[in-house]
N, C-alpha and C positions, 0 to 999 in steps of 0.2 A: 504494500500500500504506500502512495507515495505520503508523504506529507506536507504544511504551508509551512515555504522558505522561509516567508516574510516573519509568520510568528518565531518560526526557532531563530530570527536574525533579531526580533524585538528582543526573546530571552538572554541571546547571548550581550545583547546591549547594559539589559537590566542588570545580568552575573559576572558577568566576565569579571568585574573588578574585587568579588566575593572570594577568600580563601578557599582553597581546594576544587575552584570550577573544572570540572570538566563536562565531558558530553561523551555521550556512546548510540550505538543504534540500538533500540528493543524494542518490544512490543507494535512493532514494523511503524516505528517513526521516532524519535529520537529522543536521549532522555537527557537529564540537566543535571548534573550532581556537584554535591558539595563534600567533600572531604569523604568519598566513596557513597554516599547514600543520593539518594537520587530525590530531590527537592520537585520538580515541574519538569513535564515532557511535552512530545505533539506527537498526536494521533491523529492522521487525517487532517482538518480543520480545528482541532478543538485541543482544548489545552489540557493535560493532565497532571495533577495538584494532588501531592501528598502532604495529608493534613495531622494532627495528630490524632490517633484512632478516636478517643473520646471527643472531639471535635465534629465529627464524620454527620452527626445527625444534625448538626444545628449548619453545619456547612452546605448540608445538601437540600435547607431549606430554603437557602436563596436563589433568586434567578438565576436560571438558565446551567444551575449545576445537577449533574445527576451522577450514579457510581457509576464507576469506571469497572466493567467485567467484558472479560476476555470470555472465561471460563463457566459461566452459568454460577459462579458464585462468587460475589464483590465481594470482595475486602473492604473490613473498618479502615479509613484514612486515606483511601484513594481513591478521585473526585475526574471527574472529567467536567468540562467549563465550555460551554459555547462560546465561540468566536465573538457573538454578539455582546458579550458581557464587558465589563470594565476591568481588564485582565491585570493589568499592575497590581491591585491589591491580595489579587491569588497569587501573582509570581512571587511578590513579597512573603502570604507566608506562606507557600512552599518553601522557598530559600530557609528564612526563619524556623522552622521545624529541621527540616535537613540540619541545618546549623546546628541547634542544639545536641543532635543523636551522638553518639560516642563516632570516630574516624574510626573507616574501614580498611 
């Protein structure tokens, strides 16, 4: 699946300057990590936002977010984000979560 340039080039704008940025390909579009854990990816069009598991329900009561499942079973903490939404505050706290977790 291919995925948007444009978002993973807004991400790398957002992180780049973040301790431990990097990026890999997964879940067939790209993910964003910080100090080995993976903070926000692009799937397709849409943005994927790791939140803190106990976050996951109040996360996914705002627009235009819903869970992120590959598998027929979402995982707490992992959020997919429409395109249409106001994405900076989700890059932020994915970044911000990633941040916190022990380096991998």
């Amino acid at each position: 699946m291919a995925f948007d340039e444009g978002l993973a080039d807004h991400i790398r704008e957002a992180l780049s300057g973040r301790e431990g940025f990097s990026e890999r390909k997964m879940f067939g579009g790209i993910g964003f990590m910080l100090n080995g854990n993976m903070a926000v990816g692009v799937h397709g069009d849409e943005l994927i936002v790791r939140v803190a598991p106990e976050r996951t329900d109040d996360a996914l009561s705002k627009p235009h977010a819903r869970p992120f499942d590959m598998t027929g079973r979402p995982m707490k903490g992992w959020l997919l984000v429409g395109s249409e939404a106001e994405l900076d505050p989700w890059i932020a706290e994915g970044a911000d979560y990633a941040s916190a977790l022990p380096p991998k």
